[in-house]
C-alpha positions in Angstrom: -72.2 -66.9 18.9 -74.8 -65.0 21.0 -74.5 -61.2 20.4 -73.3 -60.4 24.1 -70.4 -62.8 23.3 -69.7 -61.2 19.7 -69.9 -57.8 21.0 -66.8 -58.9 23.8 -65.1 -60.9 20.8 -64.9 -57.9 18.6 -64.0 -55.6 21.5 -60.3 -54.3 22.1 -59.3 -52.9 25.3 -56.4 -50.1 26.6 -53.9 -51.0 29.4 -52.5 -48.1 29.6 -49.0 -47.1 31.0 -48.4 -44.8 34.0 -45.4 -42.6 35.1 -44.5 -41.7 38.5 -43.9 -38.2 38.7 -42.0 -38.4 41.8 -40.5 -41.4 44.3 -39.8 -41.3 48.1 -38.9 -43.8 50.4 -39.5 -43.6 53.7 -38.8 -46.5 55.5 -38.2 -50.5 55.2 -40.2 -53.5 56.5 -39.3 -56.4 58.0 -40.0 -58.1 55.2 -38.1 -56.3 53.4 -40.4 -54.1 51.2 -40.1 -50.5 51.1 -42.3 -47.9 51.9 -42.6 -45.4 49.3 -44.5 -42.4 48.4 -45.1 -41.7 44.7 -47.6 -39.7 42.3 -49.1 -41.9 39.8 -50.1 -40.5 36.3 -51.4 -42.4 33.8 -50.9 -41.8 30.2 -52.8 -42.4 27.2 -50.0 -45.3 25.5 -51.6 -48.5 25.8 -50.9 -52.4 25.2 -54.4 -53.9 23.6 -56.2 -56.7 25.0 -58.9 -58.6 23.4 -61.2 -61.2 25.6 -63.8 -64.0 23.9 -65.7 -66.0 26.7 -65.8 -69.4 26.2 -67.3 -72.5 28.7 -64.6 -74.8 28.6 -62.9 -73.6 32.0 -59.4 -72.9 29.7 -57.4 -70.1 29.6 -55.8 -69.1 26.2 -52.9 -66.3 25.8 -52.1 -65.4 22.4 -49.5 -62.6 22.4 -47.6 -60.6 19.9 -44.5 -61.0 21.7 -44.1 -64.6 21.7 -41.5 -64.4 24.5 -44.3 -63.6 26.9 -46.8 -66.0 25.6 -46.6 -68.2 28.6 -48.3 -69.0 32.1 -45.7 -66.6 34.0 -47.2 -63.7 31.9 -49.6 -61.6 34.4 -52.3 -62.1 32.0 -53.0 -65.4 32.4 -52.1 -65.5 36.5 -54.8 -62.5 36.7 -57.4 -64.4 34.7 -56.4 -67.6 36.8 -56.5 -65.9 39.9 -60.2 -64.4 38.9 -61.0 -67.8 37.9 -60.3 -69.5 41.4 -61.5 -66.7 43.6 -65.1 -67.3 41.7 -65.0 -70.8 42.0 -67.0 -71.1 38.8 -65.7 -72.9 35.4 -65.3 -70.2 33.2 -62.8 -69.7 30.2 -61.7 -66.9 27.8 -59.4 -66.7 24.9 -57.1 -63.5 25.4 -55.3 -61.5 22.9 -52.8 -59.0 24.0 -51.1 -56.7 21.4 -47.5 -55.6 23.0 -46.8 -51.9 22.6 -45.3 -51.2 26.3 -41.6 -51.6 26.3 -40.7 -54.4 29.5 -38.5 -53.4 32.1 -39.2 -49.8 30.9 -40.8 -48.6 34.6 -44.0 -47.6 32.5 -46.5 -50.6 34.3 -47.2 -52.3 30.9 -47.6 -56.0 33.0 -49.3 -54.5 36.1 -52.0 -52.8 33.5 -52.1 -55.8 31.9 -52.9 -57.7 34.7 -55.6 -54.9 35.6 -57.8 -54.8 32.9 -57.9 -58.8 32.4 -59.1 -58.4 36.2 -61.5 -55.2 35.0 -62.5 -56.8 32.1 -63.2 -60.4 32.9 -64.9 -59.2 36.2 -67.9 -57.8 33.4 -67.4 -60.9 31.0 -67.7 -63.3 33.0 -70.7 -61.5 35.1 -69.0 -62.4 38.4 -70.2 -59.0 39.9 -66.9 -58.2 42.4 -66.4 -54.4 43.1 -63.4 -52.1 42.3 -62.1 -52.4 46.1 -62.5 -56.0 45.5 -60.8 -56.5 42.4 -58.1 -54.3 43.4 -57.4 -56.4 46.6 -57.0 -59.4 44.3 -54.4 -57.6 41.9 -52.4 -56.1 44.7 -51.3 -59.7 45.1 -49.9 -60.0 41.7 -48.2 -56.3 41.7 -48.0 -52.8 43.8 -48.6 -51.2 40.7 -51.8 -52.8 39.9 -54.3 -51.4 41.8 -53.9 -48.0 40.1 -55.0 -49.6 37.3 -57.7 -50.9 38.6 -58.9 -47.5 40.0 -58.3 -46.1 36.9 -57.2 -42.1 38.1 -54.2 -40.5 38.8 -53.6 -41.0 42.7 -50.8 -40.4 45.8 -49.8 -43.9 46.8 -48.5 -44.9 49.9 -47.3 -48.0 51.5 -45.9 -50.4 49.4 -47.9 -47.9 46.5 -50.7 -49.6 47.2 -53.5 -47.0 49.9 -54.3 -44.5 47.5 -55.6 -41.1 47.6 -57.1 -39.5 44.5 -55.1 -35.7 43.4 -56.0 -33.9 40.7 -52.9 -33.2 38.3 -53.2 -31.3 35.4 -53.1 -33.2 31.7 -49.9 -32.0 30.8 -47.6 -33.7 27.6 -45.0 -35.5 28.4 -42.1 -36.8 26.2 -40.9 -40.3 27.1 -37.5 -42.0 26.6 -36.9 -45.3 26.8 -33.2 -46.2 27.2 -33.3 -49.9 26.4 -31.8 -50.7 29.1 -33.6 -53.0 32.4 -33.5 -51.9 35.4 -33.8 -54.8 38.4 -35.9 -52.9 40.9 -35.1 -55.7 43.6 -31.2 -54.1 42.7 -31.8 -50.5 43.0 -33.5 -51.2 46.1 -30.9 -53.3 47.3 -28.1 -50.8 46.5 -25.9 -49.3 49.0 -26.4 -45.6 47.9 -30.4 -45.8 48.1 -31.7 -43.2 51.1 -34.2 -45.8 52.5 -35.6 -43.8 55.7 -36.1 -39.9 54.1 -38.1 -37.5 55.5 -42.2 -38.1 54.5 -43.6 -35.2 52.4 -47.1 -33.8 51.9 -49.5 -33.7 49.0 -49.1 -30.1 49.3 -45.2 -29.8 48.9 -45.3 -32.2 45.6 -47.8 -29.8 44.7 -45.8 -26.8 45.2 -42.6 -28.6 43.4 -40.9 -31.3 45.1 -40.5 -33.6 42.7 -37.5 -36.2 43.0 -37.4 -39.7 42.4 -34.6 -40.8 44.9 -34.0 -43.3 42.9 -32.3 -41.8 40.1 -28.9 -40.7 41.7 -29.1 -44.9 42.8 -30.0 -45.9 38.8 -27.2 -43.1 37.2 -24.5 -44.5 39.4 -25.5 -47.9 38.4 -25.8 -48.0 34.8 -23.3 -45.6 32.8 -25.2 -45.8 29.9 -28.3 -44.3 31.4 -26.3 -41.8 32.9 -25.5 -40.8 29.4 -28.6 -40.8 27.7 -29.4 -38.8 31.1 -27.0 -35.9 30.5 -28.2 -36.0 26.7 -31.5 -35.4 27.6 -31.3 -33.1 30.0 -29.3 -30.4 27.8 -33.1 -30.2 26.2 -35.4 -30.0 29.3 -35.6 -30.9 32.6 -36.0 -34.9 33.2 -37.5 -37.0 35.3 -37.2 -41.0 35.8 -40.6 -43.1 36.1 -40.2 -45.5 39.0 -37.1 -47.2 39.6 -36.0 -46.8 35.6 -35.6 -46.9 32.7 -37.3 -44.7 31.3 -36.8 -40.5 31.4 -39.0 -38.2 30.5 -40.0 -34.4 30.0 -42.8 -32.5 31.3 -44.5 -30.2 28.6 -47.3 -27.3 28.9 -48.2 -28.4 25.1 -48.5 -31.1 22.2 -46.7 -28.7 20.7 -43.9 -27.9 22.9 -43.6 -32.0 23.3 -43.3 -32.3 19.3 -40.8 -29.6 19.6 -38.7 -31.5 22.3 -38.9 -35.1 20.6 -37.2 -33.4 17.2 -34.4 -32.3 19.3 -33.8 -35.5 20.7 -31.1 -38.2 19.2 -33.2 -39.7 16.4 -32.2 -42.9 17.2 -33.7 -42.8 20.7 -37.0 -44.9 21.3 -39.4 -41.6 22.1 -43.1 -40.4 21.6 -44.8 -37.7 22.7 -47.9 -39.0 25.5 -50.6 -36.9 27.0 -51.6 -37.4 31.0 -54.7 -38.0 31.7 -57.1 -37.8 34.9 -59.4 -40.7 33.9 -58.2 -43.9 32.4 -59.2 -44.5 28.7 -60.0 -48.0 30.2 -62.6 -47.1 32.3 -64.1 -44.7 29.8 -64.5 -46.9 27.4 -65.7 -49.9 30.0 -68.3 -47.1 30.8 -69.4 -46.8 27.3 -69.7 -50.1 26.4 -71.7 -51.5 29.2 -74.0 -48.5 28.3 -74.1 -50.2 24.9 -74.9 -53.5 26.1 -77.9 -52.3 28.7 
């Protein structure tokens, strides 16, 4: 094993999770995708990935959730996409250690899919550029090329054109209810306000913050309508994408470890910091310095 490949194999890599901070839809296409508006923020609560180049032109998933270990998992269609677009036989053996919840609305497949895209991009030495790579990912996911940029953005469009905004690293506390939410259903719903008015960087900025979908995801599923109305006797609360999970915002760690004790100790909760810079692409950043 050359020391370039050692240095990959003993490598592990964040895919962090994301929350939206706030949803709009503005509009529906005639292919029936919406358009949206939405505030991305990533947060530092990662899955880990692990990538060991090999030359035999295979790709190998070995996951901790076995249920996803499978050729449907983004994973392995981002590496296979990667591997077609180059042309070139290249193979890797991919380890992926599965803290996201699924279904949860926090991006745990999309992020997935990103840094396989980020990270195989530099493994394989294929040499394709950020704009590139996230072209290539859009096609597996909306969500993904935030990843790929790596910063907290306004998206537009399908959430896909980006525009960089500076958000404060605030704490958040994050509940996941458990309970899958079909975003092909809440957009589908009859109570979703598909054409409301567009709003401006500025007026998120100065406070408007509402997911639209929520009123759509509360009617639908009683049980998150509970946990809900639990929640929000402690704080304000907010839903990330089109559900499940809720969360607080919070001015401190402190105030965040203050809010998760108050919560139902049986509730699936942690305490998460925002952050303006991906730990992905810090630590991409750091080890390519190593390697040079």
């Amino acid at each position: 094993m050359t020391l370039g490949v050692k240095l990959w194999a003993e490598h592990w890599w964040p895919a962090p999770a994301k929350l939206n901070l706030m949803l709009n839809v503005t509009g529906q296409r005639k292919n029936g995708y919406h358009e949206l508006q939405t505030v991305f923020q990533i947060i530092g609560f990662s899955d880990w990935l692990n990538f060991i180049p090999t030359t035999d032109g295979v790709i190998k998933l070995n996951c901790s959730s076995k249920e996803l270990q499978n050729d449907e998992n983004l994973v392995v269609r981002a590496a296979t996409l990667l591997q077609q677009k180059s042309g070139k036989d290249l193979g890797v053996k991919i380890e992926l250690k599965k803290i996201l919840p699924m279904g949860a609305g926090l991006g745990g497949g999309s992020s997935d899919a990103a840094t396989t895209l980020l990270i195989l991009n530099e493994v394989w030495e294929l040499g394709y550029s950020v704009e590139e790579l996230a072209a290539l990912g859009l096609t597996l996911g909306a969500d993904v090329p935030v990843f790929i940029w790596g910063k907290s953005a306004w998206a537009e469009g399908v959430g896909e054109r980006l525009t960089a905004i500076e958000l404060p690293e605030k704490w958040f506390v994050v509940v996941n209810s458990n309970l899958h939410c079909s975003t092909k259903e809440v957009f589908a719903h009859k109570s979703l306000t598909r054409d409301n008015p567009a709003i401006t960087i500025r007026a998120f900025l100065d406070g408007q913050e509402d997911n639209v979908c929520l009123p759509v995801v509360r009617q639908m599923n009683q049980k998150l309508d509970f946990i809900y109305k639990q929640f929000s006797s402690f704080s304000k609360v907010f839903m990330t994408g089109t559900g499940s999970s809720l969360f607080a915002k919070c001015e401190s760690r402190k105030q965040a470890v203050t809010l998760l004790n108050k919560l139902p100790g049986n509730w699936e909760k942690w305490v998460v910091k925002g952050v303006s810079e991906s730990p992905l692409q810090k630590s991409l950043k750091q080890f390519l310095n190593l390697l040079s």
